[in-house]
PyMOL commands that place a pseudoatom at each C-alpha (Angstrom):
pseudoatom trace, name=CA, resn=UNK, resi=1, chain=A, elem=C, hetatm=0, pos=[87.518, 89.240, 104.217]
pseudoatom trace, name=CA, resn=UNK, resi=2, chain=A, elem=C, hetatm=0, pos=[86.280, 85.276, 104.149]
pseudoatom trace, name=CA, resn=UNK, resi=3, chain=A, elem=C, hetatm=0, pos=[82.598, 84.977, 102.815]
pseudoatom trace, name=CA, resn=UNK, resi=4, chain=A, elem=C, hetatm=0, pos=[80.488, 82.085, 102.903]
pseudoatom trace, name=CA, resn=UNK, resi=5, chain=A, elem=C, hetatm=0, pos=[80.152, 80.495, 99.438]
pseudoatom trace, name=CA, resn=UNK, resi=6, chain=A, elem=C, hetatm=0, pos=[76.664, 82.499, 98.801]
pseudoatom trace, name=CA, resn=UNK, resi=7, chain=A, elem=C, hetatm=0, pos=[78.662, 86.011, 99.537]
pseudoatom trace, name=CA, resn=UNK, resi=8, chain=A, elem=C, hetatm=0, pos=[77.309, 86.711, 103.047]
pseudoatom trace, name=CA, resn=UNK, resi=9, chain=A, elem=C, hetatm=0, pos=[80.006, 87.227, 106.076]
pseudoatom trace, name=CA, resn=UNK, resi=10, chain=A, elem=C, hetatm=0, pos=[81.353, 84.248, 108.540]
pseudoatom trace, name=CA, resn=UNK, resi=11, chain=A, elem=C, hetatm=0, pos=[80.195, 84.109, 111.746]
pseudoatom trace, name=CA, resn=UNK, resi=12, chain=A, elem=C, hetatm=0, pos=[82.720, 85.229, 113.961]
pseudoatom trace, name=CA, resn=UNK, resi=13, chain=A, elem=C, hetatm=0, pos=[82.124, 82.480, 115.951]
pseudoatom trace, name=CA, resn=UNK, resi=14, chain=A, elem=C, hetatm=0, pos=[81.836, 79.828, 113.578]
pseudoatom trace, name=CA, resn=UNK, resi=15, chain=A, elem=C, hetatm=0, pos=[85.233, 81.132, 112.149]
pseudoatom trace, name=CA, resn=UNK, resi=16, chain=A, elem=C, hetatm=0, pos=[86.645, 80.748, 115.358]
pseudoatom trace, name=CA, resn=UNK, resi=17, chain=A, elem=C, hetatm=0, pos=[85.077, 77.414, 116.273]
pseudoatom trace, name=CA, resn=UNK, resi=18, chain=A, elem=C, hetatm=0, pos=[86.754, 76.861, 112.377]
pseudoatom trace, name=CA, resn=UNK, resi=19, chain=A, elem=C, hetatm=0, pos=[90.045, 77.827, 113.611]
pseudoatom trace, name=CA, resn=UNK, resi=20, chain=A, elem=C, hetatm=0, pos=[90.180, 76.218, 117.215]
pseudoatom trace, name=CA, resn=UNK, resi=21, chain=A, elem=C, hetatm=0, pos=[89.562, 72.549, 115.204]
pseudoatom trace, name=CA, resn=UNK, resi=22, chain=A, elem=C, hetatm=0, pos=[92.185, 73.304, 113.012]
pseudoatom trace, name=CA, resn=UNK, resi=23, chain=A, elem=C, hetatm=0, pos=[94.418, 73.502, 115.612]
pseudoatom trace, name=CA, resn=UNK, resi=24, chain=A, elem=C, hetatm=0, pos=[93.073, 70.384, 118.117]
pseudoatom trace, name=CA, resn=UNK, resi=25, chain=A, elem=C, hetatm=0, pos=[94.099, 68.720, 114.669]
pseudoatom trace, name=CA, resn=UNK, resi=26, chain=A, elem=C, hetatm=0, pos=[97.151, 69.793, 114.217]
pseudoatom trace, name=CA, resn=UNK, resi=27, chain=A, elem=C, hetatm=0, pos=[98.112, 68.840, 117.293]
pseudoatom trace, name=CA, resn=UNK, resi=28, chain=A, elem=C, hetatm=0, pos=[98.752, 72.654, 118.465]
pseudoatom trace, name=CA, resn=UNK, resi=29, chain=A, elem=C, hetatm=0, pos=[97.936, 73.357, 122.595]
pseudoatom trace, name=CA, resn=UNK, resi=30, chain=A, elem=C, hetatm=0, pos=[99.464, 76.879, 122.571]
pseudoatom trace, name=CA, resn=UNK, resi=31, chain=A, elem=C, hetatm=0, pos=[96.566, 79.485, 122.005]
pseudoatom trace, name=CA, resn=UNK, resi=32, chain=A, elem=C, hetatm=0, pos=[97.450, 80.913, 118.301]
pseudoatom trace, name=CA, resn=UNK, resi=33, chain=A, elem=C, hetatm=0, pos=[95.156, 83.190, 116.720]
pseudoatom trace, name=CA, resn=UNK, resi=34, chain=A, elem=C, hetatm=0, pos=[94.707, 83.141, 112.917]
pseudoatom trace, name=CA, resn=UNK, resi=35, chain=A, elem=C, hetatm=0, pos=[97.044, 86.789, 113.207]
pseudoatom trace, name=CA, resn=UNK, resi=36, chain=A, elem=C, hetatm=0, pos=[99.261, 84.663, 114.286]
pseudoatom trace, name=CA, resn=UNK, resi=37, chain=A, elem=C, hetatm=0, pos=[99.211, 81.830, 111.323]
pseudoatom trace, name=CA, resn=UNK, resi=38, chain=A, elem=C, hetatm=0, pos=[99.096, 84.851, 109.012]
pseudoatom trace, name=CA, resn=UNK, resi=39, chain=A, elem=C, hetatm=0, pos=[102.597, 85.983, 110.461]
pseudoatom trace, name=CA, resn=UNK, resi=40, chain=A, elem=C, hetatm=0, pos=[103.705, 82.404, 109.715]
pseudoatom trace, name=CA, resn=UNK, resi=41, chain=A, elem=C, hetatm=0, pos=[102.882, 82.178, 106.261]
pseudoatom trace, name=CA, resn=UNK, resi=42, chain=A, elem=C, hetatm=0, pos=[104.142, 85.279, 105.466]
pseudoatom trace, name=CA, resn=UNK, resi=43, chain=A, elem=C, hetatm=0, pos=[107.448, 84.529, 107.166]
pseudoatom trace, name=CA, resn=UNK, resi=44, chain=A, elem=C, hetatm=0, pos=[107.462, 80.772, 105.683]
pseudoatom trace, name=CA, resn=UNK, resi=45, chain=A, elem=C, hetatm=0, pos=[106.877, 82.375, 101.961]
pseudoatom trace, name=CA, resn=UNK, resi=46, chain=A, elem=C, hetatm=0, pos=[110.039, 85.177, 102.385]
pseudoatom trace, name=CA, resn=UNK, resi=47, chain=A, elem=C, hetatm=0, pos=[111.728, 82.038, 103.879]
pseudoatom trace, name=CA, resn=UNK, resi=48, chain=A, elem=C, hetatm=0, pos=[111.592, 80.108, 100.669]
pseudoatom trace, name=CA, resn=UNK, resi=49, chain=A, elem=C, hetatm=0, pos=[112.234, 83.507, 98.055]
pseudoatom trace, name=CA, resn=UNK, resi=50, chain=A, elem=C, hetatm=0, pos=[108.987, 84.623, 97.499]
pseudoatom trace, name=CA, resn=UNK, resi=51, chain=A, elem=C, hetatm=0, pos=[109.257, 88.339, 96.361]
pseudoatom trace, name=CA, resn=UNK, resi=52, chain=A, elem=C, hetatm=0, pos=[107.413, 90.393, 99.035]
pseudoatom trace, name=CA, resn=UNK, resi=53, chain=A, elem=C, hetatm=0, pos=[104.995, 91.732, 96.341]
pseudoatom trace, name=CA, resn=UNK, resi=54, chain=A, elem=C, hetatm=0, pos=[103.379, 88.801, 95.631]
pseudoatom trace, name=CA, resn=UNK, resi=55, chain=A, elem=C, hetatm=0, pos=[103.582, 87.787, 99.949]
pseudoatom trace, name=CA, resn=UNK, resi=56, chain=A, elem=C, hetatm=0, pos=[101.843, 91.173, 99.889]
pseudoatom trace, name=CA, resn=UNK, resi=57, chain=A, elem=C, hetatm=0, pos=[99.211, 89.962, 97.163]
pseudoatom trace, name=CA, resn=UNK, resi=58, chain=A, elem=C, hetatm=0, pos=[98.616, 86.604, 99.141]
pseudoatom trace, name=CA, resn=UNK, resi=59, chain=A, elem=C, hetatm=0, pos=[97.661, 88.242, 102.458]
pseudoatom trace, name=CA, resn=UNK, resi=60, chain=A, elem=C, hetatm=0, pos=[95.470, 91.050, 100.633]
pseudoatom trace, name=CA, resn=UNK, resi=61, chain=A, elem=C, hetatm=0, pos=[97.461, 94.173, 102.012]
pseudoatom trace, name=CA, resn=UNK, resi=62, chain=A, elem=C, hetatm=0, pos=[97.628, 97.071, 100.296]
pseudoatom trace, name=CA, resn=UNK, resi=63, chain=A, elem=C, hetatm=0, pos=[100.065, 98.690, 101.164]
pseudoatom trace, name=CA, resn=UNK, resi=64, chain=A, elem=C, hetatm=0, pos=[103.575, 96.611, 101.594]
pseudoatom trace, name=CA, resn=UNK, resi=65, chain=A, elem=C, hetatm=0, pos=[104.629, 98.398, 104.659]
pseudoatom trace, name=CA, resn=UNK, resi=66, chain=A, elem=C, hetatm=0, pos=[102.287, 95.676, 106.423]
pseudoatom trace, name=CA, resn=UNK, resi=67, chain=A, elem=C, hetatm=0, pos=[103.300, 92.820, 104.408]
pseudoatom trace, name=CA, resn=UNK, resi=68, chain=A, elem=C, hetatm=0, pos=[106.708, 94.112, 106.062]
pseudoatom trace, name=CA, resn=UNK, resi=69, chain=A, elem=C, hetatm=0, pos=[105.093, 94.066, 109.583]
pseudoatom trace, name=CA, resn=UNK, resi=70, chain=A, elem=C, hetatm=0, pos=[103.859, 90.416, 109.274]
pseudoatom trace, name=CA, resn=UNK, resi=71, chain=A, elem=C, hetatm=0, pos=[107.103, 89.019, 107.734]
pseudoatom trace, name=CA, resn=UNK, resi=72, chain=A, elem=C, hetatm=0, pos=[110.014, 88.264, 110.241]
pseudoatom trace, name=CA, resn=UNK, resi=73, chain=A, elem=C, hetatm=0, pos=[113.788, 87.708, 109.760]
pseudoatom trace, name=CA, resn=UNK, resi=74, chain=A, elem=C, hetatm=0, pos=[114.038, 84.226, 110.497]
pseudoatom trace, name=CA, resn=UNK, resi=75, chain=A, elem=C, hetatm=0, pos=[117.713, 82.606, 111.710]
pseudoatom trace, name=CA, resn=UNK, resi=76, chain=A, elem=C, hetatm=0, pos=[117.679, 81.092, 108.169]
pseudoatom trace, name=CA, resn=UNK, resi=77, chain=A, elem=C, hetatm=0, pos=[117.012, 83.872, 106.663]
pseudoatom trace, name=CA, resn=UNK, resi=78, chain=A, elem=C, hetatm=0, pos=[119.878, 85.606, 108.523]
pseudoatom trace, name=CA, resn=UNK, resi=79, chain=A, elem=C, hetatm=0, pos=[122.450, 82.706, 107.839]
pseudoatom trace, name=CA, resn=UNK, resi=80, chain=A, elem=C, hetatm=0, pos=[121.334, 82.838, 103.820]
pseudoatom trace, name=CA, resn=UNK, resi=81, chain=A, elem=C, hetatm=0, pos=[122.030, 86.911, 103.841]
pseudoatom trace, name=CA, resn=UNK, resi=82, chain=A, elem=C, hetatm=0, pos=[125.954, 85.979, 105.665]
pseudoatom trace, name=CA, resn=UNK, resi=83, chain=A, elem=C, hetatm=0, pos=[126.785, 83.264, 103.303]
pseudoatom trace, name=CA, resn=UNK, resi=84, chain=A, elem=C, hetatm=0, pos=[125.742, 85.930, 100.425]
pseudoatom trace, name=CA, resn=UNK, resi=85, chain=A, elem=C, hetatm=0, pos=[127.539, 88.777, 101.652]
pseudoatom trace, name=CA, resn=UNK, resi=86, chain=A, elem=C, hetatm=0, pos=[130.491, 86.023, 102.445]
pseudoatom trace, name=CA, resn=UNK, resi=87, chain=A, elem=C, hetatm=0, pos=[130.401, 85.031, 98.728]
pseudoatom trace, name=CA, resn=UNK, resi=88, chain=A, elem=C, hetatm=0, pos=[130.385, 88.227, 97.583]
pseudoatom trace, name=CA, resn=UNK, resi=89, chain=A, elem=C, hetatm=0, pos=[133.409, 89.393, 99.639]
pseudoatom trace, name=CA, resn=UNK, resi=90, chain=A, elem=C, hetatm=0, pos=[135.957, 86.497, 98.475]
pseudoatom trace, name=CA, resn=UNK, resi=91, chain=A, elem=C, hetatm=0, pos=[134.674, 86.907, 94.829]
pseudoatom trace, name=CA, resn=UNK, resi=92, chain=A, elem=C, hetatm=0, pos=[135.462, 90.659, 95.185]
pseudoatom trace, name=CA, resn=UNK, resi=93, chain=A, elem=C, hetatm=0, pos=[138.704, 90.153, 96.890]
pseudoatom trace, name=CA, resn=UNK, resi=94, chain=A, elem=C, hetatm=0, pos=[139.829, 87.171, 94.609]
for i in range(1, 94): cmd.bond("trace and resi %d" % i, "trace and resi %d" % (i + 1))
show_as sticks, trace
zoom trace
């Protein structure tokens, strides 16, 4: 949960307000909700090797079966896991 710096909650609203400038400034039309930018990051952070632990840490789950939910198996990620498995093979069959 976000706080404002003396402890107390956000406004819902004012998050959201928040959220909605961050995207007019980023240039985004489609309608993302910060869910959505969560799934991102995660995805963006197993993208570039970060062990799902510490993805887990970032986003403040506890438990790492929904670290799992909000990470997604990118094309890249795909393509890096064939290229292993490829290597692998013709080292093992060399």
């Amino acid at each position: 949960m976000w706080c404002t710096p003396d402890g107390s909650p956000i406004d819902a609203g004012d998050d959201w307000d928040g959220w909605q400038e961050v995207l007019r400034l980023a240039e985004i039309d489609k309608d993302a909700r910060v869910r959505d930018a969560r799934h991102t990051a995660a995805t963006l952070l197993l993208e570039q090797g970060v062990d799902i632990r510490v993805i887990q840490a970032v986003l403040g789950h506890s438990q790492l079966t929904t670290t799992k939910r909000y990470t997604h198996i990118t094309e890249a990620l795909a393509i890096e896991a064939a290229g292993t498995v490829g290597r692998l093979t013709a080292t093992n069959w060399s």
